[in-house]
VOPA-798221 format. One line per 5 residues: number of its first residue (from 1); for each residue x, y, z of C-alpha. Coordinates in nm, 3 decimals, decimal comma. Example, Ala and Ser with C-alpha at 12.3 -4.5 7.8 and 13.67 -1.06 7.14 Angstrom:
// VOPA-798221
1	1,230:-0,450:0,780  1,367:-0,106:0,714 .
***
This chain:
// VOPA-798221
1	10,052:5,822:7,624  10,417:5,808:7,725  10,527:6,083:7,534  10,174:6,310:7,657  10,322:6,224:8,013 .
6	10,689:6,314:7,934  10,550:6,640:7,826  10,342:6,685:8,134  10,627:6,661:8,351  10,855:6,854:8,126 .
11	10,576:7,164:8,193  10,582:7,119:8,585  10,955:7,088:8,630  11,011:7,322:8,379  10,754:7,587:8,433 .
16	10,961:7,826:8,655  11,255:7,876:8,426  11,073:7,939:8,141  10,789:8,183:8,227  10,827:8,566:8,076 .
21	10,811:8,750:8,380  10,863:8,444:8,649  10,920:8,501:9,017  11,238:8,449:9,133  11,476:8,211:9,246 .
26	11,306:8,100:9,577  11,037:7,987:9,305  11,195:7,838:9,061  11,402:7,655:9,287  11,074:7,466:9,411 .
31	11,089:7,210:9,154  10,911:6,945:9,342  10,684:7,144:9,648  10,719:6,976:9,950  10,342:7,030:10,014 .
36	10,096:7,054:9,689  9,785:7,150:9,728  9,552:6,794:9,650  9,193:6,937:9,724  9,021:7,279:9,733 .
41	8,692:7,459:9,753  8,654:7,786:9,718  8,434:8,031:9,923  8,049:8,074:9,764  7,893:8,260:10,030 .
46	7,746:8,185:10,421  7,472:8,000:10,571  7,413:8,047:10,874  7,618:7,912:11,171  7,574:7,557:11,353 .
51	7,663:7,591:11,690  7,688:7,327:11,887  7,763:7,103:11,553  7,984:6,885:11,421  8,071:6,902:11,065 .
56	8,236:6,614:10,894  8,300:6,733:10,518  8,372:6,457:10,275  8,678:6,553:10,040  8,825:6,345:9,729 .
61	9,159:6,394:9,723  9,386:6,452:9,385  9,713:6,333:9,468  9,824:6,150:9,770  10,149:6,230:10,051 .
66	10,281:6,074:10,426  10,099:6,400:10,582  9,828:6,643:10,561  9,780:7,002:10,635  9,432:7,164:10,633 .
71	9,315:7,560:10,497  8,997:7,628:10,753  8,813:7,950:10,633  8,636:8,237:10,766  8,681:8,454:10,452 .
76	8,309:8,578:10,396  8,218:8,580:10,795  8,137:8,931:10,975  8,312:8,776:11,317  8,592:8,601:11,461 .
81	8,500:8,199:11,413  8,547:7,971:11,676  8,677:7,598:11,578  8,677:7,404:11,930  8,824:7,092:11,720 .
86	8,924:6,991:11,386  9,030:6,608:11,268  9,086:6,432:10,986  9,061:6,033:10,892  9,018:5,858:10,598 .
91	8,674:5,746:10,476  8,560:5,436:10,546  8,376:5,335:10,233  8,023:5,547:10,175  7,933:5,771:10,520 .
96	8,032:5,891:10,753  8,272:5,666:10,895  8,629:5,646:10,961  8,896:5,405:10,893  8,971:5,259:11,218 .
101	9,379:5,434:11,318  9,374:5,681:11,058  9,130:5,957:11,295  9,431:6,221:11,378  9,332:6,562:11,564 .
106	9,452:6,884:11,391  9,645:7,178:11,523  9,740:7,507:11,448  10,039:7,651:11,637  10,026:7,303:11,835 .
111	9,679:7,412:11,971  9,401:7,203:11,904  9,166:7,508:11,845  9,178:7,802:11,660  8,992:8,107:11,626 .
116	9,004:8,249:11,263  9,002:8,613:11,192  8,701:8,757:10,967  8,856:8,753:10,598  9,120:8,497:10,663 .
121	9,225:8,151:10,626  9,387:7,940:10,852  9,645:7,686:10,762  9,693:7,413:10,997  10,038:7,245:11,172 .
126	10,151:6,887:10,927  9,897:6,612:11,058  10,109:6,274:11,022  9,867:6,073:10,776  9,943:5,872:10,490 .
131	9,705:5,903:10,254  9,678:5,774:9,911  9,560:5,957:9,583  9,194:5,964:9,497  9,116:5,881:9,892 .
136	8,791:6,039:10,044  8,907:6,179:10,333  8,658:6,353:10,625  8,765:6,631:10,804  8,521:6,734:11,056 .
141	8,515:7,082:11,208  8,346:7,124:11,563  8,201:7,454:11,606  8,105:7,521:11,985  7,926:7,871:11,994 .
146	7,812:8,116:11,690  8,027:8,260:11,517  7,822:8,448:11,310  7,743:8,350:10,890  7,957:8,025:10,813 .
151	8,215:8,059:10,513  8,086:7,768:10,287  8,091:7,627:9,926  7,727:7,570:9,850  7,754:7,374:9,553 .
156	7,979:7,055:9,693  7,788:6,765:9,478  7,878:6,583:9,781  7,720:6,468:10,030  7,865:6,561:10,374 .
161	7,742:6,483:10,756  7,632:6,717:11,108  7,628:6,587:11,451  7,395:6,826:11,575  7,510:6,762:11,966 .
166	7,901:6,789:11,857  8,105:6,840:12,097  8,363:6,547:12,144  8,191:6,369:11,828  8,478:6,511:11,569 .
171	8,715:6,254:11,763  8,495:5,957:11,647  8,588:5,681:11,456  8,216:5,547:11,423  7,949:5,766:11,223 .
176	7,628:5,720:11,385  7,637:6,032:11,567  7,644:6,193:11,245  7,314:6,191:11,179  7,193:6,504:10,902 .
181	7,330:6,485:10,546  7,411:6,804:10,371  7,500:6,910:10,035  7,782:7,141:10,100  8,116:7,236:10,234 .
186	8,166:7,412:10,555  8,414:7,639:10,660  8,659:7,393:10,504  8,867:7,589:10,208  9,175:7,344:10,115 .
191	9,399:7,002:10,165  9,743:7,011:10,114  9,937:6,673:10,124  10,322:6,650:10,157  10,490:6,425:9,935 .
196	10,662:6,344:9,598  10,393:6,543:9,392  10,526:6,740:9,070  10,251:7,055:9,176  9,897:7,159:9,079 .
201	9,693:7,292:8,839  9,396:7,526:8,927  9,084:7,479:8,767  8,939:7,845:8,795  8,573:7,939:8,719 .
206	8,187:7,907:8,758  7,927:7,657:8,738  8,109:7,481:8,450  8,407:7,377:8,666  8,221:7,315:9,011 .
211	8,072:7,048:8,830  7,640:7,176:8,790  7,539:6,885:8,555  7,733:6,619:8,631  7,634:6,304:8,906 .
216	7,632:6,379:9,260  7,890:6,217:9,507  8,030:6,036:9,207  8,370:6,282:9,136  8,272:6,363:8,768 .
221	8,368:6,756:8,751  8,598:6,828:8,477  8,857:6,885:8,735  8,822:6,524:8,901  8,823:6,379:8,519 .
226	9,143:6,615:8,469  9,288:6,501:8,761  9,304:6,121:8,706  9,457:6,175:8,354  9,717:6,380:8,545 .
231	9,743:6,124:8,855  10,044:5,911:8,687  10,204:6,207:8,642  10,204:6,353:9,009  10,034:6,665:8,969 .
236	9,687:6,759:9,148  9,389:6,970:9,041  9,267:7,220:9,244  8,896:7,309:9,158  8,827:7,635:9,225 .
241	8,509:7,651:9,064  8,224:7,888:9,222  7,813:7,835:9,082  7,724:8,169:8,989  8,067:8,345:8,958 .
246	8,124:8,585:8,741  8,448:8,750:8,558  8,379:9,103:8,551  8,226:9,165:8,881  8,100:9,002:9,190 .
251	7,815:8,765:9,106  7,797:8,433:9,370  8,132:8,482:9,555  8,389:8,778:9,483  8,434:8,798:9,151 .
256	8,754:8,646:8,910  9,015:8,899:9,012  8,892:8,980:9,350  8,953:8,633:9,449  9,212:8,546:9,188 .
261	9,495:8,504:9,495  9,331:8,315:9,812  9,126:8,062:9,513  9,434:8,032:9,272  9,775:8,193:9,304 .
266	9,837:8,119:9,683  9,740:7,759:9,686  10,054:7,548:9,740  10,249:7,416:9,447  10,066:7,582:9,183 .
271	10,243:7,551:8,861  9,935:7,581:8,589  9,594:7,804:8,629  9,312:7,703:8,384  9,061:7,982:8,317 .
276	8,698:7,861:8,228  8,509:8,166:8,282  8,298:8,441:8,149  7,940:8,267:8,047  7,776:8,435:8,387 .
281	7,906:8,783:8,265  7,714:8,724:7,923  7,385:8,577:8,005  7,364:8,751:8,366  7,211:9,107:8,502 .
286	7,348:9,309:8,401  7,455:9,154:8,072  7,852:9,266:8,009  7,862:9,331:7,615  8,207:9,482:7,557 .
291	8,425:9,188:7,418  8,739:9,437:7,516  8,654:9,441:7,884  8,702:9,056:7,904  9,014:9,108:7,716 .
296	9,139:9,305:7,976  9,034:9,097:8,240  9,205:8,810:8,114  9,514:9,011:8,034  9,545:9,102:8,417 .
301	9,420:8,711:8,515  9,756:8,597:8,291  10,025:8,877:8,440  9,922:8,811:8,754  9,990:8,457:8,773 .
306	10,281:8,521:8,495  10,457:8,722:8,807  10,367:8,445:9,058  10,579:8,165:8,781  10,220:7,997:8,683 .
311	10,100:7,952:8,362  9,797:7,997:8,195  9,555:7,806:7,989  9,242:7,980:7,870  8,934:7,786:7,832 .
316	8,659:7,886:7,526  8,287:7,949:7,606  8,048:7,713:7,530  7,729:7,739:7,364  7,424:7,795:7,548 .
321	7,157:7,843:7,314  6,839:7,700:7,400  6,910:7,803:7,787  6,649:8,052:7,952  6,864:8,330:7,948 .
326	7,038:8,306:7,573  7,031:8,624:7,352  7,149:8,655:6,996  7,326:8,985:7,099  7,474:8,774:7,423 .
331	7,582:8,486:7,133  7,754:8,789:6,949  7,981:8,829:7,253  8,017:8,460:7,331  8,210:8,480:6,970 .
336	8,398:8,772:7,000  8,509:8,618:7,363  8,621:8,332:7,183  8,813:8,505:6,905  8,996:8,671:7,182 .
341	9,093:8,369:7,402  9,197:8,185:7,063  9,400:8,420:6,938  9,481:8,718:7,129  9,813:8,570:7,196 .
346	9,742:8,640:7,647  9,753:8,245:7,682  10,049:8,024:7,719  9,789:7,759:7,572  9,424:7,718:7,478 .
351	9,155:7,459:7,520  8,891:7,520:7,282  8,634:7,321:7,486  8,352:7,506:7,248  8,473:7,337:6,940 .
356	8,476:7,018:7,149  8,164:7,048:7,285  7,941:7,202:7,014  7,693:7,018:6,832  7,874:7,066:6,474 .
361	7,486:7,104:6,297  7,456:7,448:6,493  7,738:7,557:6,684  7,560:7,803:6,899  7,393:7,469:7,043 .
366	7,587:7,231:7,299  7,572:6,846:7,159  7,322:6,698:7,285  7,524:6,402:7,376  7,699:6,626:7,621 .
371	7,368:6,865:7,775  7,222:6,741:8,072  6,883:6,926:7,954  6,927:7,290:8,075  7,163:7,348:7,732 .
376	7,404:7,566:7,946  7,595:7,296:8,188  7,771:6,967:8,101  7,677:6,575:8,192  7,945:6,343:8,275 .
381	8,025:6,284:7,930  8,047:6,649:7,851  8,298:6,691:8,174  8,503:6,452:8,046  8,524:6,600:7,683 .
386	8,626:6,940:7,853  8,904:6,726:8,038  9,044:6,577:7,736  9,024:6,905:7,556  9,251:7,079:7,888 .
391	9,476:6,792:7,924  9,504:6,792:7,533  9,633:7,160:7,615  9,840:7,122:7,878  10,086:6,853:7,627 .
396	10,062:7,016:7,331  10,018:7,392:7,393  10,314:7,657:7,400  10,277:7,555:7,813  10,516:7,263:7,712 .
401	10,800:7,485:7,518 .
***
């Protein structure tokens, strides 16, 4: 374990200076980011708008800091949104409850509201809070009118809280104005924290990574898994995983290199991308069945972060046979996929999370131990296997040279 962690802070520190094709000096000079990004969702789609509402979204947080900073997001809205007050506190135990003296209001340009463009993020002024890694910490946005369709992560796995009548409710301490539950993320896109953290690593993909198959409000996505292995270490995980996303084209959210920069290459601190995605281009409508064309996507996935200093683990396919939309012609591609991202040489490392996950008596078939019953998406043991088989990657791959 000792020598895995040496290794893992070898590839953070040393990441910069070694990359073919690396940025330049103002980014290799970053050894240690003063902010790293510790939490993340990435845009899924709308729903439509709460005015009037209080949302207090319940984030687990990666690695820890003495402040915060907070990415609010309009990115899929038609119209300029409205935040009449944003705060954050640390969770007090299940709900949604604060710790008393940790509720801070947020600003942006020392303003305690903000109104963000259509297609943008806003990043918000340092919030003095010192927060420790693997906190849940609420951060509640107040919208006062309609804004028009809400920027949200559908999938969250998490429960979250409304205060239907919001206004002056994202200032409280106490929870019982908070009174529906909801299942996803809104408007919120990102928590930075600013500390001693050695950077992030991205988790980039589809169902898979957001976590479909694993226990709700429990933190058992691959990424969380990933990200306590990596805790000792000082590096977050990002987890930019979208249900539904797709590779080749725009499927739920904009597709992989569409939103390749605001989900992965922008995020603060960034020093590793992990690509787990491709399944929704083989089994969806229309089925993509030219083994090149992923090629090339992942080709342009790697350069692009190669010129940003980032490198770039790429993440087999799993099986999926015995899922409703399987296909011996779509299993012919899932293979030739494979082949590619094991030895096409566009990688700085691979974690062949098939071979883990595979039932060895017919590889086309996820192990049962590891198939939460729809023989496409992982259980909790399976998302830890696909951890291992990543952080196995990360100290061990050409990453670490």
């Amino acid at each position: 374990m000792a020598k895995v962690g040496r290794f893992l802070v070898v590839l953070l520190l040393a990441v910069p200076a070694l990359l073919p094709g690396a940025a330049g000096p103002a980014v290799a000079a970053r050894a240690v980011p003063s902010w790293t990004g510790s939490w993340e969702s990435a845009p899924s789609g709308t729903a439509p708008a709460l005015p009037g509402a209080a949302v207090r979204n319940v984030v687990h947080l990666s690695v820890g800091g003495s402040a915060v900073r907070v990415r609010v997001g309009n990115r899929l809205g038609t119209a300029p949104l409205h935040l009449g007050a944003v705060t954050v506190a640390l969770r007090r135990a299940s709900g949604p409850g604060a710790v008393p003296g940790t509720l801070r209001t947020v600003t942006f340009g020392r303003a305690p509201t903000v109104t963000v463009p259509p297609g943008r993020d806003a990043v918000s002024d340092p919030v003095p809070l010192r927060v420790p890694a693997a906190a849940d910490l609420l951060v509640t946005v107040y919208t006062p009118g309609d804004s028009g369709p809400a920027t949200y992560h559908r999938t969250a796995l998490q429960t979250s809280y409304v205060a239907p009548a919001g206004a002056g409710r994202a200032a409280d301490e106490d929870g019982t104005a908070y009174t529906r539950a909801v299942s996803s993320w809104y408007y919120l896109t990102g928590v930075d924290v600013r500390g001693n953290a050695a950077g992030s690593v991205v988790a980039f993909g589809d169902s898979l990574t957001d976590g479909t198959g694993s226990t709700p409000d429990t933190n058992r996505r691959w990424p969380d898994r990933l990200a306590e292995r990596l805790r000792p270490y000082g590096l977050g995980v990002l987890n930019a995983g979208i249900g539904g996303n797709r590779l080749l084209r725009d499927g739920v959210g904009p597709g992989a290199l569409a939103r390749l920069d605001a989900d992965a290459l922008d995020r603060a601190g960034v020093r590793v991308l992990v690509v787990f995605e491709g399944i929704n281009d083989i089994k969806g409508i229309p089925e993509a069945s030219d083994a090149a064309a992923y090629a090339d996507a992942y080709r342009t996935l790697v350069a692009r972060a190669h010129a940003r200093g980032i490198r770039v683990v790429g993440v087999t396919l799993t099986p999926y046979r015995g899922h409703l939309a399987y296909t011996e012609a779509g299993e012919a591609v899932r293979q030739g996929v494979n082949t590619f991202i094991r030895t096409g040489g566009a990688f700085d490392a691979v974690a062949d999370a098939d071979a883990a996950l595979r039932d060895p008596a017919d590889p086309a078939h996820l192990l049962l131990d590891y198939d939460p019953g729809d023989h496409l998406h992982f259980n909790d043991a399976g998302m830890t296997a696909v951890a291992d088989t990543v952080r196995r990657a990360l100290a061990h791959g050409r990453v670490l040279s």
